[in-house]
N, C-alpha and C positions, 0 to 999 in steps of 0.2 A: 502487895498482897495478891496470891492468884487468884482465876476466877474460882477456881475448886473452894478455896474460901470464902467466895461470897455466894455461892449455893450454884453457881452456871458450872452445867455439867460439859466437860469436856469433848469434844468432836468426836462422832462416831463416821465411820465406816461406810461413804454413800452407796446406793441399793444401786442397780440397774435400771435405768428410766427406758419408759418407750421406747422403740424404734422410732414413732412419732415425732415431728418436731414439737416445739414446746406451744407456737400456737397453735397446732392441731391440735394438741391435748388441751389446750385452755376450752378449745370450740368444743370436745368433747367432753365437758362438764357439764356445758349449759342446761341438759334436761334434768340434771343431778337440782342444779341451782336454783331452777325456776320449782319442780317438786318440792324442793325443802325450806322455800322462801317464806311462807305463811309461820313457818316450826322459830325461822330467824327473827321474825317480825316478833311473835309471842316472847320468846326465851333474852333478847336483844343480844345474840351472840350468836358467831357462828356455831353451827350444832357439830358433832363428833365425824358426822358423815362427811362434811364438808373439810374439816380440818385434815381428815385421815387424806382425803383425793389430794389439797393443796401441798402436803407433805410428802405423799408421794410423787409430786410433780415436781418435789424442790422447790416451790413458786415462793417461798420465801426468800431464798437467795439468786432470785433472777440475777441483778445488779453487782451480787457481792464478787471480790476481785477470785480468780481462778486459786492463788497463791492462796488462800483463806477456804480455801473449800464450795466456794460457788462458781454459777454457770456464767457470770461476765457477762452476760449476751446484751448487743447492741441494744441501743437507746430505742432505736426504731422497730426493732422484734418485741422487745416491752413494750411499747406500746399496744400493738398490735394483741399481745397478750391479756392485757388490760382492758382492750376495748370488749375482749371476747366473753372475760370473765362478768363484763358488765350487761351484756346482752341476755347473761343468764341470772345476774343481780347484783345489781349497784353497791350491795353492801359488803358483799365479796369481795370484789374488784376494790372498793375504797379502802378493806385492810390491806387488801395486799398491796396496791401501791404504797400507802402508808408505812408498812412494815419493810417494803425494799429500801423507799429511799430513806427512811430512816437509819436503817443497817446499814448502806455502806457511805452515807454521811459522816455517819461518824467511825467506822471502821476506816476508813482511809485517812482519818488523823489518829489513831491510836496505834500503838506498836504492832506489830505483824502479830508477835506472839499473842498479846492480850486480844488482837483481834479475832483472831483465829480461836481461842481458847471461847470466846464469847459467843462467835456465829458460826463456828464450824460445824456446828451442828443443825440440821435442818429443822428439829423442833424447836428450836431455843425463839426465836420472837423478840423482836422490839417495839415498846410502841411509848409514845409521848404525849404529850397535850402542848395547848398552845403557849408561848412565850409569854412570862408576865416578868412586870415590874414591882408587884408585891410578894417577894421572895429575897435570898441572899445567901450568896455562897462565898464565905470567909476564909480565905488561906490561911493550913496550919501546916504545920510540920506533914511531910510526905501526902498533902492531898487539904483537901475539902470540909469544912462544917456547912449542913447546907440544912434548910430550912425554907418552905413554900408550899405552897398548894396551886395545882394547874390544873385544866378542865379538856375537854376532848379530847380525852386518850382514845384514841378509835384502836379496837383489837387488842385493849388490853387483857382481857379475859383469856384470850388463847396466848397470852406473851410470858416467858420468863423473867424477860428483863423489860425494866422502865427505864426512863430517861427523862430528863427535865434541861428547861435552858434558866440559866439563873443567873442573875446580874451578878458582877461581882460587888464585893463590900470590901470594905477596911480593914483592916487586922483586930478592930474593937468592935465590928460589926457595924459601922455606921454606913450609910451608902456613900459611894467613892465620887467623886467630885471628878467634873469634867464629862468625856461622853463615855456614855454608856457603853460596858463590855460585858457579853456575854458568856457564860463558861456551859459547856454542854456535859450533864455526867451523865453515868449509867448506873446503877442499881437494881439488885434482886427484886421483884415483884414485891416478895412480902415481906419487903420493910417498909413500906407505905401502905399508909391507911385508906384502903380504898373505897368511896359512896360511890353506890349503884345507882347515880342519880340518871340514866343518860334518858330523858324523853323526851323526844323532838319528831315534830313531822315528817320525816321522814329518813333514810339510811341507820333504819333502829336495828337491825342486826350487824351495826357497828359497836355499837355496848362502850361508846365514849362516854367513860366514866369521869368522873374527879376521883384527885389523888394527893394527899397528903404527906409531906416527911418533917421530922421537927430534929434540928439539930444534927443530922445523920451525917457517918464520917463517910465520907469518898477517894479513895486510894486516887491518888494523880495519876496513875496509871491507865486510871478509868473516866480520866477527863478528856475534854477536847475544845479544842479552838475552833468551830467550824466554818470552812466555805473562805481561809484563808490560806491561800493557795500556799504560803512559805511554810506552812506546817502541814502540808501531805507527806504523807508517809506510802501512799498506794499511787501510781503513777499513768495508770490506764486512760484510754481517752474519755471514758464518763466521767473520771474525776477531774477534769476540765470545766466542766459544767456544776454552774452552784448546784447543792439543793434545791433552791428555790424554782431555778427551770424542770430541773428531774421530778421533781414533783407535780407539776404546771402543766407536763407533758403527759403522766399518770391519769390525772386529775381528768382534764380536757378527751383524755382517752375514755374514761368512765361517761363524760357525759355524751360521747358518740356513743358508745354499747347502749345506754339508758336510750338515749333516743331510738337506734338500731332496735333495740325490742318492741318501744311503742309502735315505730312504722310496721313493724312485720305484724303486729295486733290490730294495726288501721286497717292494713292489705287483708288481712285475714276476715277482721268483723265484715266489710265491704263486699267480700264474697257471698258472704251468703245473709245478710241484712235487708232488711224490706224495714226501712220509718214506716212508722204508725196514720205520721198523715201524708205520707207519699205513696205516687202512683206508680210508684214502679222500684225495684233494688235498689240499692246504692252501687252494684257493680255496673248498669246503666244509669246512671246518673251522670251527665257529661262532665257537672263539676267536679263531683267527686276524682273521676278519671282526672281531670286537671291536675287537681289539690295533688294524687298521689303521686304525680309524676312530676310537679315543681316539690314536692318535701322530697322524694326520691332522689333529685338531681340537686337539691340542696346539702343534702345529709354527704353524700356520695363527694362533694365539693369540699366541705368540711372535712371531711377523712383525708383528703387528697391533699390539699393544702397541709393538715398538722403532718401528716407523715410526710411528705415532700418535704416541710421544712427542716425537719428532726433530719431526716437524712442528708441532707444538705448539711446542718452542722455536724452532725456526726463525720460525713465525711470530711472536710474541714477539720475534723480535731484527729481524725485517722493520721492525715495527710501532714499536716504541718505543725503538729502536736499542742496547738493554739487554738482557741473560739476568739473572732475577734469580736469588736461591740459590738458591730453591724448583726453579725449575725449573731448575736445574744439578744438583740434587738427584736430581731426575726423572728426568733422562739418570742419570746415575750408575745409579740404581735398576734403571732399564731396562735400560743394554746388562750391568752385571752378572747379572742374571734371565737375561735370554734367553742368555746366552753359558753356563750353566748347564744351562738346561732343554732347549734345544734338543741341548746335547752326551747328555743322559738318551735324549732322541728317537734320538739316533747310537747308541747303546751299545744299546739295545732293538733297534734294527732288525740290527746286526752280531747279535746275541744269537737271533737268530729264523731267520735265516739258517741255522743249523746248520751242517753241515762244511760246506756249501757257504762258509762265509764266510771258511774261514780259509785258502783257495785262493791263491796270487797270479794264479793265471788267471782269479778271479773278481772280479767291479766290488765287491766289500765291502772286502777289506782293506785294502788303500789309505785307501779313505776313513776307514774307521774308525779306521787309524792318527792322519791327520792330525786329525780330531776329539778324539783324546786330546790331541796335542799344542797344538790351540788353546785346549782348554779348560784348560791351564797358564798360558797368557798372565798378566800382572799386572791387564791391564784384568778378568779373571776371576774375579780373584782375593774371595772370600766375605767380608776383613773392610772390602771399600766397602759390604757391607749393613751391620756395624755403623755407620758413620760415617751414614748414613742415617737411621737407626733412633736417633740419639742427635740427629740432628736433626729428628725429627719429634717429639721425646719433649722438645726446648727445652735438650736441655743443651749448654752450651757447649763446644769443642773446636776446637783449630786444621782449619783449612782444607787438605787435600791433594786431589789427582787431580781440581781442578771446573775 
């Protein structure tokens, strides 16, 4: 079945971008982002304003391969794009990573044509919720019955197309015996029943909703096996790299920009603050002077390290057309550290702020919210440094999240 048949409009005709490069333009958002952040938080979606700049920037197909109609561009320049768009808000930057490594996740296991036909278009959108095991996707003739419900769609409100991972089942629908396999499809927006449930402390102009489908057929065309390297179809040096690091790397990028905003709102309150029971500003305040200059040399640490490591494996996958453990290991290592330490830099600078920071008129709690909330993410999550630390140490263990 084509996409024209499942409602995805066909590739249009990319516009002329900047002369800029693409993270000069991301940096040139941020006044856009930070003005229209309040509008995001109210509506839990990005607003029209936003949508139109991210589309004229292509920022949805940073990742996607050149041959499909996107910009390709290294692993290390996305980031770098990511961090930018997050310094202007987190909940921008979290669709847009979402929405990249989602798109050529699974574009790089589907057919060129199908792929092309689905992302070649700059507003087309992908977005998914999390992995479950209460679902079931049935082989039938030429594709899929598929039936579940999945929760954190982040961006799906500006997405055409959904996507879900769905165990597979038996041919009676029973669940399949032995391990677990997962089958990744794609689908029109509105053949799922979508609750506008999404309210959480923080990164709410992400609008990750829940999402429903019952019985719904999926052309095998529009399936995919992902993150198994024997079924690529796109062969560039990102598709080396799971999702799960591409994503890890996005993520970790967000939570430098989040941080990056609150230090420049510490540096800023500090300038011209006078405490209430203090005798003198806070920009003479010797501690203060400290604090800003160990979170300063902190934060600056943390960027250095994720990008020095991204580029490292990047080049390694340039070069030798390979990522070995070691340095799959290295990413893992790195965007779990920095998606950690940089949220410490968040929580310090909300923390120095004083009442000022627990204002909604003031540029802290916002941010500070969504820095809680990314630093819950799974790519976050503190037992990838065991799995680390057991492979630097030689012992054996299955392989997850490289």
């Amino acid at each position: 079945m084509a996409a024209a048949e499942l409602g995805v409009l066909a590739p249009e005709a990319p516009e002329t971008l900047s002369a800029a490069g693409p993270v000069e333009r991301a940096r040139a958002l941020i006044p856009l982002l930070e003005a229209v952040a309040p509008e995001m938080e109210r509506a839990r979606e990005l607003p029209p304003s936003v949508l139109e700049a991210l589309r004229a920037n292509d920022f949805f197909r940073l990742l996607t391969p050149a041959e499909l109609g996107g910009q390709a561009l290294p692993l290390p320049i996305y980031a770098e794009i990511i961090e930018a768009l997050a310094i202007g808000d987190a909940s921008t930057a979290w669709c847009v990573n979402q929405g990249n490594v989602s798109a050529l996740s699974s574009a790089t296991y589907l057919s060129p044509e199908v792929a092309r036909r689905l992302f070649g278009d700059r507003d087309s959108g992908l977005a998914w919720g999390a992995q479950h095991t209460r679902a079931a996707a049935v082989p039938v003739a030429d594709g899929w019955r598929v039936t579940g419900r999945w929760d954190f769609a982040s961006g799906n409100r500006h997405a055409r197309l959904l996507g879900a991972h769905v165990p597979v089942a038996e041919a009676d629908g029973s669940a399949r015996a032995g391990r677990l396999e997962f089958v990744t499809v794609l689908f029109p927006r509105e053949q799922a029943s979508i609750t506008e449930d999404w309210a959480a402390l923080g990164l709410r102009g992400t609008g990750s909703d829940t999402y429903e489908v019952r019985d719904l057929f999926i052309p095998g065309s529009h399936a995919c096996f992902r993150d198994k390297p024997e079924g690529r179809r796109q062969h560039g040096p990102v598709s080396l790299l799971s999702s799960h690091l591409c994503y890890a790397t996005g993520f970790a990028a967000v939570a430098l920009g989040t941080a990056r905003g609150l230090l420049d709102r510490y540096v800023a309150l500090a300038r011209g603050k006078a405490a209430r029971a203090a005798a003198q500003a806070m920009k003479d305040n010797h501690c203060v002077q400290s604090e800003i200059a160990r979170l300063e040399a902190r934060l600056r640490a943390c960027r250095m390290y994720l990008l020095g490591t991204v580029r490292e494996a990047w080049a390694e996958a340039e070069g030798t057309r390979a990522v070995s453990l070691d340095t799959r290991m290295a990413m893992r290592l790195a965007t779990t550290t920095v998606m950690g330490d940089a949220t410490e830099v968040s929580v310090a600078c909300y923390r120095a702020g004083g009442t000022t920071a627990i204002l909604e008129s003031e540029p802290f709690e916002r941010r500070f919210r969504d820095a809680m909330c990314v630093s819950q993410h799974l790519q976050a999550n503190p037992w990838h440094l065991e799995m680390v630390g057991r492979h630097l140490l030689g012992v054996e263990q299955p392989i997850a999240f490289l």
